[in-house]
Legacy VTK file of the C-alpha trace (Angstrom):
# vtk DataFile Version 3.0
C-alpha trace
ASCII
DATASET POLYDATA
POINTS 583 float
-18.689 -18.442 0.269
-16.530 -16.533 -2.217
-13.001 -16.684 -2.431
-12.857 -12.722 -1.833
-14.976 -13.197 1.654
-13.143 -16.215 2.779
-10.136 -13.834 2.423
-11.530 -10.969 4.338
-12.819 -13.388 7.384
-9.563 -14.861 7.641
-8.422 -11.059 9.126
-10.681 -11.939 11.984
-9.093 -15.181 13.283
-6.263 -13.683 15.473
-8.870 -11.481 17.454
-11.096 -14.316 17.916
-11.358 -13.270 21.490
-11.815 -9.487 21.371
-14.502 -10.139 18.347
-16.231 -12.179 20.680
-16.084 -9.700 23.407
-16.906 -6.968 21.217
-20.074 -8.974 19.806
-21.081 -9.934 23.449
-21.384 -6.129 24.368
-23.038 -5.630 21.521
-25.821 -7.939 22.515
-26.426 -6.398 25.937
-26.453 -3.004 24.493
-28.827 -3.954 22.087
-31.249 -5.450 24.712
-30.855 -2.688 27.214
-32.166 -0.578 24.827
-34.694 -2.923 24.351
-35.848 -2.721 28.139
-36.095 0.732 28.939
-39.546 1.212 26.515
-40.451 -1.687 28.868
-40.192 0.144 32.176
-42.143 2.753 30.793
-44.967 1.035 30.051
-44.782 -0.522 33.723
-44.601 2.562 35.154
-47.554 4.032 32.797
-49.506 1.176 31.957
-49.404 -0.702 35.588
-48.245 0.957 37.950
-49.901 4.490 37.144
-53.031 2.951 37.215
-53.488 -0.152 39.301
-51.395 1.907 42.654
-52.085 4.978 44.473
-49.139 7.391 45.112
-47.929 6.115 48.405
-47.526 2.938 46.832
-46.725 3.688 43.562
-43.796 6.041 43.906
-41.223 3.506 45.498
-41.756 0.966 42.774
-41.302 3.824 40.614
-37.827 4.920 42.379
-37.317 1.198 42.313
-37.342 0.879 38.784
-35.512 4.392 38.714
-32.762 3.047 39.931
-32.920 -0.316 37.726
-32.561 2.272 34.793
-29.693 4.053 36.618
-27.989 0.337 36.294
-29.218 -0.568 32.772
-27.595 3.106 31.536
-23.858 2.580 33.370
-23.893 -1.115 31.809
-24.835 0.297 28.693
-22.303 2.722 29.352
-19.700 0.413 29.502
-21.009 -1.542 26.526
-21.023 1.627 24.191
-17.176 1.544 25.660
-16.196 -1.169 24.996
-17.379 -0.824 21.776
-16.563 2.073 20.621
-12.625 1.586 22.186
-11.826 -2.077 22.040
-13.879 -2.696 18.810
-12.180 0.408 16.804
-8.979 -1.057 17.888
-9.989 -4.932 16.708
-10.117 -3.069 13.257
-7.277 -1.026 13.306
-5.118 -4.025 13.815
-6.668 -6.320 11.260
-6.131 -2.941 8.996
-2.586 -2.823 10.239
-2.504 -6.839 9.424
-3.379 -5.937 6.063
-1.068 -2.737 5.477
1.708 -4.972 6.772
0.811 -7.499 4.202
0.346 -5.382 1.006
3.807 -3.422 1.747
5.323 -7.308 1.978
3.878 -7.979 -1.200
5.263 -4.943 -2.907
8.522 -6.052 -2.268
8.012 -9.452 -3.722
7.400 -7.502 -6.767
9.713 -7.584 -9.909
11.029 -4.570 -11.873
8.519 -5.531 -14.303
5.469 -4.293 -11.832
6.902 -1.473 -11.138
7.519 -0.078 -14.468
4.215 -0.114 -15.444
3.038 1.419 -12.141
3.053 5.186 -10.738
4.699 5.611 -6.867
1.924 7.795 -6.026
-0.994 5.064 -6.624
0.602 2.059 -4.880
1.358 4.614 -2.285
-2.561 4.892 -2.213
-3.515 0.909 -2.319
-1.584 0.788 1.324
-3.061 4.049 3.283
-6.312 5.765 1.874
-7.755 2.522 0.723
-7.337 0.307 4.051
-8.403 3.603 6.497
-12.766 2.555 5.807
-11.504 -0.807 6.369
-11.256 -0.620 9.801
-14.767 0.743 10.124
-16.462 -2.059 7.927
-14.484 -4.444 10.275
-15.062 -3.334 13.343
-18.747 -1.815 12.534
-20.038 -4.177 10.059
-20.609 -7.307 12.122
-21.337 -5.137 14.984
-24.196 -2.942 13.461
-25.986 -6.444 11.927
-25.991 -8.267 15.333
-27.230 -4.986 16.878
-29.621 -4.205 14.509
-31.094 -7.860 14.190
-31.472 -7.854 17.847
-33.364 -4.236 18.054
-35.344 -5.450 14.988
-36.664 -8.697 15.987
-37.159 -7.912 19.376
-38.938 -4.225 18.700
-41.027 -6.421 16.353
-42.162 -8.862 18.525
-43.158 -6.862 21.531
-44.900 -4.322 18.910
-46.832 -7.088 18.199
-47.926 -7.606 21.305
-48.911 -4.587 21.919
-50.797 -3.771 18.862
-50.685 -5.689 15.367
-52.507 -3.776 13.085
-50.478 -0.680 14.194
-47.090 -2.855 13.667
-48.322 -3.854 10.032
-48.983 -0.460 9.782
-45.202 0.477 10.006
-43.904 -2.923 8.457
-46.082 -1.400 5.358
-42.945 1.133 4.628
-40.361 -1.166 5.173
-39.939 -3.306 1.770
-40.179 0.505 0.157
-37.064 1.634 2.361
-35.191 -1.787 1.707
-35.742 -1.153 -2.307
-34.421 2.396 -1.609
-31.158 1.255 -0.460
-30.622 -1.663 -2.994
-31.338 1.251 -5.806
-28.810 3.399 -4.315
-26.169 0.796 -3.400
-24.597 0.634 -6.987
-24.422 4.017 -7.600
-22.575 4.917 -4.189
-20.578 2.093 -5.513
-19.345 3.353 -8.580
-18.906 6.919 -7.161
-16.745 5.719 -4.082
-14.335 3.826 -6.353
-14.496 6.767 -8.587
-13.433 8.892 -5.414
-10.302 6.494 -4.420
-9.229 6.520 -8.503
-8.888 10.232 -7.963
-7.545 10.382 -4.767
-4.971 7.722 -5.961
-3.911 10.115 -8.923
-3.567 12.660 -7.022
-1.025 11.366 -4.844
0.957 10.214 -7.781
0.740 13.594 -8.675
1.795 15.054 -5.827
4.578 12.446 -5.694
5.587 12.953 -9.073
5.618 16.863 -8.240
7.668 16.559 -5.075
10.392 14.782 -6.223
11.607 16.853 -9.048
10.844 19.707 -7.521
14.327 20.770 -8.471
13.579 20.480 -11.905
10.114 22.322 -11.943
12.116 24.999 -9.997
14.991 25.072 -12.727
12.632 25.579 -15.539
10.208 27.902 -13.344
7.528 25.298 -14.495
5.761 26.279 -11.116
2.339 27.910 -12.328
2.077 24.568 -15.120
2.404 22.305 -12.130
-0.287 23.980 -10.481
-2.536 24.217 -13.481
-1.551 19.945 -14.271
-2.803 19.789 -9.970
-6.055 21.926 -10.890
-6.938 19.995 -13.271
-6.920 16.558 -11.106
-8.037 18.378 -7.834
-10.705 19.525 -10.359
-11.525 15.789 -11.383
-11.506 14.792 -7.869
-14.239 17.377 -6.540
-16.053 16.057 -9.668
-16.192 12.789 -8.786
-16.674 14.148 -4.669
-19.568 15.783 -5.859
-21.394 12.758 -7.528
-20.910 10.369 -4.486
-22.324 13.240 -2.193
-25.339 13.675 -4.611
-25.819 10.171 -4.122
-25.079 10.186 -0.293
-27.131 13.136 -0.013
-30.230 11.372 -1.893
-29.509 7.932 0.113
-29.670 10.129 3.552
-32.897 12.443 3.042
-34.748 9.496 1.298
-34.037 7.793 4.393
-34.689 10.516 6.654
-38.447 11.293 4.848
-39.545 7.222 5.292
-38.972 7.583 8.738
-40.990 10.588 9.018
-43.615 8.615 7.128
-43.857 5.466 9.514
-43.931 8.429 12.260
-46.989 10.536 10.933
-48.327 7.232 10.167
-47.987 5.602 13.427
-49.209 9.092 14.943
-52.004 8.860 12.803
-53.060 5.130 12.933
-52.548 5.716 16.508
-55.175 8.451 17.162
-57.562 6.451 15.344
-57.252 3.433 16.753
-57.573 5.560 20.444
-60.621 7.064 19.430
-61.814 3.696 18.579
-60.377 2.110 22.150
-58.138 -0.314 19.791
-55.277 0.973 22.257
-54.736 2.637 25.059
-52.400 5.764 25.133
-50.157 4.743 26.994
-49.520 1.819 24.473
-49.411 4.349 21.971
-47.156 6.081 24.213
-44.693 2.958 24.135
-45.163 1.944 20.814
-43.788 5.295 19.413
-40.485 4.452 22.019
-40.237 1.212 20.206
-40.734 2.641 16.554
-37.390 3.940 17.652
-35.696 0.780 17.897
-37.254 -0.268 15.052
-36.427 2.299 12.698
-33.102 2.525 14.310
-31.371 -0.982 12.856
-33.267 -0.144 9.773
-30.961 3.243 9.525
-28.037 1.590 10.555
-28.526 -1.175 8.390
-28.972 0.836 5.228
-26.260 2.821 6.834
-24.594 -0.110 6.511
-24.503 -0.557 3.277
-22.916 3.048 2.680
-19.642 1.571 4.682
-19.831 -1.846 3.458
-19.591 -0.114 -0.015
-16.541 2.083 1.308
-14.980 -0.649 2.970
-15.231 -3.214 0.532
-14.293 -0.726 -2.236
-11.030 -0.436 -0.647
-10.710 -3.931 -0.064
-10.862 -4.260 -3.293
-8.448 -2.590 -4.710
-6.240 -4.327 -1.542
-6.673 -7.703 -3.186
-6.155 -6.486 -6.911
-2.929 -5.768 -5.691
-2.025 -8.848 -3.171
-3.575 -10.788 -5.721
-1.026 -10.377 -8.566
1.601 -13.205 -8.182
5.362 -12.345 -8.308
6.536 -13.340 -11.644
10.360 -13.979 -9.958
10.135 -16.250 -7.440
12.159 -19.230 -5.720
12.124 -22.350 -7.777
11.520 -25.574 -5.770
14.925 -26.751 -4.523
16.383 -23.576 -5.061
19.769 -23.493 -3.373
22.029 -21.103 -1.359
25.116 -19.836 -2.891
28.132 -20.982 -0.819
32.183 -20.523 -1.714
31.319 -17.931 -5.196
33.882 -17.455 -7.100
32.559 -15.332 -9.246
32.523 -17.503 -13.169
29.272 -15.965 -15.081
27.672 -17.281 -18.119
25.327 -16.263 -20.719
24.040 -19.183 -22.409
22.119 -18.108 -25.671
20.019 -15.151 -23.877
17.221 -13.099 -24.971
15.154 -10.435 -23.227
11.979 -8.698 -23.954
9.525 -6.862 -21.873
6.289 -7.799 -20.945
3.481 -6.850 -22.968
6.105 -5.555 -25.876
6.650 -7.468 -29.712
10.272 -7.146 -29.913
13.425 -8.637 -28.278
15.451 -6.203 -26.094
18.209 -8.440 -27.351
18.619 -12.216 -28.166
21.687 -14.654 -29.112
23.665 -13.558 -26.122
26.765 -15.733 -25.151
28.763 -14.754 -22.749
31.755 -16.174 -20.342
32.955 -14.747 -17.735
35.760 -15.858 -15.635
36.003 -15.352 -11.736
37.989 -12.180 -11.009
37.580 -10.811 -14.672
37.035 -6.848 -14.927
34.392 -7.123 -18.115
33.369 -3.502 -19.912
30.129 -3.435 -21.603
29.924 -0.803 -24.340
27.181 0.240 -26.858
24.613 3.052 -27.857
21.825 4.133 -25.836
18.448 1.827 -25.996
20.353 -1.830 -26.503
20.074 -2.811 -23.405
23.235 -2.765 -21.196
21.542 -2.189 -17.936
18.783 -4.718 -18.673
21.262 -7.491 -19.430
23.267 -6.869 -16.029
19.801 -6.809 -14.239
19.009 -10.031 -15.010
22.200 -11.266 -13.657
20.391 -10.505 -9.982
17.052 -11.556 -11.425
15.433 -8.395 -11.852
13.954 -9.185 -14.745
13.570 -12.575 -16.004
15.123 -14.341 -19.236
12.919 -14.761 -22.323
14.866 -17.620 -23.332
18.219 -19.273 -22.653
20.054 -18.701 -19.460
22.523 -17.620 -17.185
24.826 -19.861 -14.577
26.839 -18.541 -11.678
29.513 -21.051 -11.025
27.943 -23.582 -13.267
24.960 -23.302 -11.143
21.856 -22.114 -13.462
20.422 -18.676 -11.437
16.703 -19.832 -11.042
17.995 -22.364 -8.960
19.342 -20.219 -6.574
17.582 -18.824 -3.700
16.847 -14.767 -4.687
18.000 -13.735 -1.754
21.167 -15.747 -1.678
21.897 -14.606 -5.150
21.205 -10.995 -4.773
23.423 -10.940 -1.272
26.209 -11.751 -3.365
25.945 -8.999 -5.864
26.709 -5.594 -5.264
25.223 -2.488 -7.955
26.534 0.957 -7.842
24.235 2.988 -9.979
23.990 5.863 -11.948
21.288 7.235 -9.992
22.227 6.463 -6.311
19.387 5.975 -3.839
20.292 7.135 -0.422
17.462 6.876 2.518
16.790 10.137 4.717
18.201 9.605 7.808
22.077 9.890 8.938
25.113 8.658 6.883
25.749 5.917 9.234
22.512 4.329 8.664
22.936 4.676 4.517
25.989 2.916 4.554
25.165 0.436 7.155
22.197 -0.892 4.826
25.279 -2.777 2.822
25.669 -4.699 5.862
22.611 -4.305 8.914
24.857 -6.190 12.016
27.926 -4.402 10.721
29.930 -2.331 13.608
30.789 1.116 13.644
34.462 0.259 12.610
33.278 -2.172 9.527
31.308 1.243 8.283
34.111 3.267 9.402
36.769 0.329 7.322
34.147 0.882 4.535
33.828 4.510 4.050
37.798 4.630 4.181
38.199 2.630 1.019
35.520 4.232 -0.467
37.134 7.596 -0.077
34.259 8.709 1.814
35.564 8.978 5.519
36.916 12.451 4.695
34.258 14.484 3.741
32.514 12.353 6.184
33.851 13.575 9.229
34.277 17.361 7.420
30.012 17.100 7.882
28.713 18.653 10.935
28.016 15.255 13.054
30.449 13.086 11.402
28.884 9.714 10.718
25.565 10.876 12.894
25.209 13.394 10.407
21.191 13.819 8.927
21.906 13.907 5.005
18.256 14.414 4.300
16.044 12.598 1.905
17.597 11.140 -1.009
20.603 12.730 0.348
19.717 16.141 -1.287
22.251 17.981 1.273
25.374 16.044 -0.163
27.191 16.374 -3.634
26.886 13.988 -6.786
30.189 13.133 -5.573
29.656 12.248 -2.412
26.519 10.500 -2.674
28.368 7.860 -5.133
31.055 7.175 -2.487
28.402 6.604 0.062
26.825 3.779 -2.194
30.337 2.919 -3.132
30.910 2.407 0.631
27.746 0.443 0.948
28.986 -1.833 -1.400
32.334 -2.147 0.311
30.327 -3.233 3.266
28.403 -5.807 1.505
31.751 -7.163 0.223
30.360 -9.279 -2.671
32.383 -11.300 -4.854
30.181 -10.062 -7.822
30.018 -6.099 -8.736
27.684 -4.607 -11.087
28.466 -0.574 -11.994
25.948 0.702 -13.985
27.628 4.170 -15.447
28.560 4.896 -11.951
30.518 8.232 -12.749
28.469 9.642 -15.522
26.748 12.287 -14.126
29.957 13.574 -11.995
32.282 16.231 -12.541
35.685 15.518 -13.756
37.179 16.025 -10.623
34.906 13.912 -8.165
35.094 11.047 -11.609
38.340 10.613 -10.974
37.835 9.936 -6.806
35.069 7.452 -7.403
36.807 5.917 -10.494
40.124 5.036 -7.997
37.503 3.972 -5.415
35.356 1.831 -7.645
38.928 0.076 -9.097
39.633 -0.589 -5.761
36.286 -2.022 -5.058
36.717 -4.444 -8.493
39.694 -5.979 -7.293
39.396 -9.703 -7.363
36.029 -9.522 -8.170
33.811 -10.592 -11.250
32.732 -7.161 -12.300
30.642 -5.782 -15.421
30.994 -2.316 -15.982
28.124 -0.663 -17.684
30.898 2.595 -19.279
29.446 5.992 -20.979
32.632 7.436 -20.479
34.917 5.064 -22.679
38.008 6.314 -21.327
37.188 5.026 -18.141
37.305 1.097 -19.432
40.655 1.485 -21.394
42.067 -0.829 -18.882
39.214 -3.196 -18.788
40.277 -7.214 -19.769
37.610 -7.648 -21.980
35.215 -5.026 -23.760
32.327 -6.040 -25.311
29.798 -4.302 -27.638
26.499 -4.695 -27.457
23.758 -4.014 -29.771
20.064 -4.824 -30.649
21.407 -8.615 -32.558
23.522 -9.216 -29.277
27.306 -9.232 -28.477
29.179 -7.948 -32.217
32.806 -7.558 -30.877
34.991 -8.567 -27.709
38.591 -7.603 -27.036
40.660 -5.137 -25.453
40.339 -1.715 -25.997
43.912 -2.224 -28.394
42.230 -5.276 -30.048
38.852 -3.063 -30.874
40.583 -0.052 -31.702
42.570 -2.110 -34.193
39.599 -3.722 -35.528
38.197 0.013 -36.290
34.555 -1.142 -35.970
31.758 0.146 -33.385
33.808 0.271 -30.788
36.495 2.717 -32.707
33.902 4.496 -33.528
32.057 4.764 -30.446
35.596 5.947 -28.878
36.203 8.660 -31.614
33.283 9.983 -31.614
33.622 10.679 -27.638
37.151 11.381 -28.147
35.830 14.740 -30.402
33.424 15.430 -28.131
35.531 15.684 -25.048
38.347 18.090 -27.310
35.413 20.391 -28.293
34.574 20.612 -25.191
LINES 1 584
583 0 1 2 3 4 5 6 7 8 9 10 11 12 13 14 15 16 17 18 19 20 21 22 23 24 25 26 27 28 29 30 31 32 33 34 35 36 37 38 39 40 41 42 43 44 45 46 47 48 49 50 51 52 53 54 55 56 57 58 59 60 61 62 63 64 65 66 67 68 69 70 71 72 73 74 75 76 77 78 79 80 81 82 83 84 85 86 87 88 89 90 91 92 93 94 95 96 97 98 99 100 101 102 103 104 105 106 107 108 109 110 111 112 113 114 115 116 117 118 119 120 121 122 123 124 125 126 127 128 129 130 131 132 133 134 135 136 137 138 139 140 141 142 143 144 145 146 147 148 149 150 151 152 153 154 155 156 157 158 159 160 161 162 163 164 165 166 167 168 169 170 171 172 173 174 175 176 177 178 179 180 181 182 183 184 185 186 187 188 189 190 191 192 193 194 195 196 197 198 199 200 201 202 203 204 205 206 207 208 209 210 211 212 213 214 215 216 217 218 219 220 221 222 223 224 225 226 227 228 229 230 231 232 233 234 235 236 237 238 239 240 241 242 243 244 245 246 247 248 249 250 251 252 253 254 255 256 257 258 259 260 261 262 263 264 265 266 267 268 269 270 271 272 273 274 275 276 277 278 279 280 281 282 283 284 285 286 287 288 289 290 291 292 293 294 295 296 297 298 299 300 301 302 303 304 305 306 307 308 309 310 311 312 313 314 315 316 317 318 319 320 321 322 323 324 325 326 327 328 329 330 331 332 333 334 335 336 337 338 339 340 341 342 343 344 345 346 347 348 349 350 351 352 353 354 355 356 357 358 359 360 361 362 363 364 365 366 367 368 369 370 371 372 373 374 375 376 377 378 379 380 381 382 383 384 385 386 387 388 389 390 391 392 393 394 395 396 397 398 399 400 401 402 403 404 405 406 407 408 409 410 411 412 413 414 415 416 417 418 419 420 421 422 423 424 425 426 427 428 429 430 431 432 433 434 435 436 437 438 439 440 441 442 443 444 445 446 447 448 449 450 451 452 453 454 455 456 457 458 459 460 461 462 463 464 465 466 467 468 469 470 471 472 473 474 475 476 477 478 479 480 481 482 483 484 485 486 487 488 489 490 491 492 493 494 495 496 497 498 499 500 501 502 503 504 505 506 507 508 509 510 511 512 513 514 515 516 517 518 519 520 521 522 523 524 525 526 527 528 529 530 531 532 533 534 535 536 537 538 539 540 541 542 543 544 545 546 547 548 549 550 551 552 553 554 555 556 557 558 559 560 561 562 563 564 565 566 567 568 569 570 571 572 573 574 575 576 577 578 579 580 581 582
């Protein structure tokens, strides 16, 4: 058994017992429908013509009423089925959503930037909704259909075997049908999810800077670019239902052959007394039951390809192994103080030639306020990011308190680190919950404590609920401003002895700069802090500046010492400074 079906069984095991149930339902509805050509050839065969009325017609109510029974147990059967069963596979797809959005967040930064939102967004909902009919229909529809088929066949053969070879004639032609078919329905349902998949990127991509398309009136190019991939995506609809279409009607037209042929064989072998009629009579009820798993077979394959398409795509994802992970032995962090250092560090992205940088040596002492300067493209961000492990070192590395970071639990390391961005993140819901997500057992006074230092618990309580108030997603209904003291806050409620702010006030106004800057100082105080600046006036204070560029760290000092030195850093700081008077 393959590695990939081993996998998909495994779903199964914690609804052993409804499987079983469902399966066991499955059986009696299969041989109920087995029975009822059976009564009728009693009744027309027997009873008919070995009974006169009087005695005939309350064996025949008799038998009646057995039917009556057989249809409300096959009625709860088919319910059991159709309820229980479809819930058996909604869990196991629910087992496997729950799974896929756990191993997205195992993920490093390194996945994501190579992937759109829109088509991971697609790997955990359109591709697991067949997979709950190929799990609850597939092993239902092949114990069904084996049941119908071997037992039609038998008692066909009973009642007339050249008539049964007859129909068996068709039956390798209809199997080679479907094999023929089953690759092409393949390749055009994958095609279909591919589509689908870029079309919710699409979408996603669209949605969220809608304020941009909007502020460029971009509107009629966005819905040209969605054209064009809704276009694509009928394309591709259109191949799979030529396919489907072909599958279905070949289908339909071998039935109709074993029919006219059984019809035909049948009046022949009448007018030759081979059979009676009403064995002819019967045998055309059981051609139904015959045909019937053959459909549903072939059918079958149709959702198997679906399903397993989409299970596919599942396991390309679950199957890509975190590239940060917990070493063996990794430790908790316990009494930080807050001493970082870069031990000879170099960085480069996957899949690129180049170093980001390299040669990086770096000590930080506990409680040091550390400004990292340099042009665009060197790499400031990335080199705070792998202080957290966000991205992994090429070479050398990087201690916290002598301890080496890989040997310290992720979790444990990152709960110890607090990063105000640039671009803040804030969740939709209320403004209690956003800054509560520093801190998920904190109190309503610890957020309350928070947002104070933050300079946040003002315009807080100016909003229309307060703290309860609904900020919308990605906080769209609050200012630049505000936003940043929220995250600020969040960060004051994680209270972590290491800070990270990456350009935290370079996208605000001067006025709402000058609030965060007094609330981020107030959040660096005795802690280890890097400060990623753009504004340069905003690190004049800073203990220790350091330049970075593409060959590593080139100078370290004050902002006196640098100045002084009239190297990048002077020049980095002029140039802004004639930028700001012009302005």
């Amino acid at each position: 058994m393959s590695k990939k079906a081993k996998k998909f069984l495994s779903y199964y095991r914690p609804y052993l017992g409804l499987f079983f149930a469902d399966m066991f339902f499955a059986l009696v509805a299969a041989a109920v429908s087995l029975v009822y050509p059976m009564i009728v050839r009693i009744i027309t065969n027997d009873i008919l013509i070995n009974y006169g009325i009087t005695e005939a017609t309350p064996m025949i109510i008799k038998l009646l009423f057995a039917m009556v029974g057989l249809a409300v147990l096959e009625f709860i059967s088919n319910y059991f089925i159709s309820y229980k069963g479809h819930i058996m596979g909604a869990r196991m797809e629910f087992d496997m959503r729950n799974e896929i959005f756990e191993h997205y967040q195992k993920l490093s930064f390194n996945f994501y930037d190579n992937q759109k939102t829109g088509q991971l967004m697609s790997r955990i909902t359109n591709d697991l909704f067949d997979i709950t009919e190929l799990c609850h229909h597939g092993p239902e529809d092949i114990v069904i259909s084996i049941i119908k088929f071997v037992g039609a066949f038998v008692i066909l053969i009973q009642i007339n075997l050249p008539l049964t070879l007859i129909v068996f004639a068709f039956l390798p032609f209809m199997f080679l049908f479907a094999y023929l078919m089953k690759n092409k329905m393949n390749r055009a349902f994958r095609r279909n999810r591919e589509r689908i998949a870029e079309i919710n990127a699409q979408v996603e991509d669209n949605l969220s800077g809608i304020r941009v398309v909007k502020s460029f009136a971009n509107e009629k190019k966005e819905i040209e670019k969605f054209y064009e991939g809704n276009s694509r995506f009928v394309d591709s609809k259109r191949n799979s239902y030529f396919n489907m279409a072909a599958f279905h009607s070949g289908l339909g037209f071998f039935t109709s052959l074993i029919n006219v042929a059984v019809i035909g064989g049948g009046g022949i072998f009448i007018a030759r007394k081979m059979i009676d009629l009403s064995d002819l009579l019967t045998f055309l009820l059981y051609i139904n039951n015959l045909i019937e798993p053959v459909r549903k077979l072939i059918n079958f394959t149709e959702q198997f390809q679906n399903g397993i398409t989409g299970f596919d795509r599942f396991c390309e994802i679950v199957n890509i192994e975190p590239d940060i992970v917990d070493r063996p032995g990794a430790v908790k962090l316990k009494d930080v103080q807050g001493e970082i250092q870069f031990k000879d560090v170099a960085f480069k992205y996957k899949d690129t030639v180049s170093d980001v940088f390299h040669g990086i040596n770096l000590k930080v002492e506990a409680g040091d306020y550390m400004a990292l300067v340099g042009s665009s493209g060197v790499g400031k961000t990335t080199m705070c990011s792998l202080i957290p492990r966000f991205y992994e070192v090429s070479s050398g590395s990087i201690t916290i308190d002598g301890i080496d970071i890989r040997d310290i639990k992720l979790k444990s390391l990152r709960k110890n680190i607090g990063i105000v961005q640039q671009e803040v993140y804030l969740f939709a819901g209320t403004v209690m919950d956003n800054i509560r997500y520093g801190k998920l057992d904190a109190t309503e006074e610890e957020i309350i404590r928070a947002a104070k230092n933050a300079n946040a618990h003002e315009f807080i309580m100016e909003l229309p609920d307060g703290y309860h108030t609904y900020i919308g997603q990605r906080g769209v209904k609050l200012s630049g401003g505000q936003k940043q003291r929220l995250s600020i806050a969040r960060v004051f409620l994680k209270n972590p002895p290491i800070l990270i702010f990456d350009e935290a006030t370079s996208a605000l106004d001067n006025e709402s700069e000058k609030v965060v800057q007094e609330s981020l100082e107030k959040l660096a105080k005795n802690r280890t802090t890097f400060v990623i600046a753009h504004r340069l006036s905003t690190i004049k204070n800073a203990k220790k500046i350091l330049v970075l560029t593409e060959d590593g760290i080139k100078e370290t000092g004050t902002h006196e010492d640098l100045m002084k030195q009239n190297g990048i850093y002077a020049g980095l700081y002029r140039l802004a400074y004639e930028k700001a008077v012009n302005n």
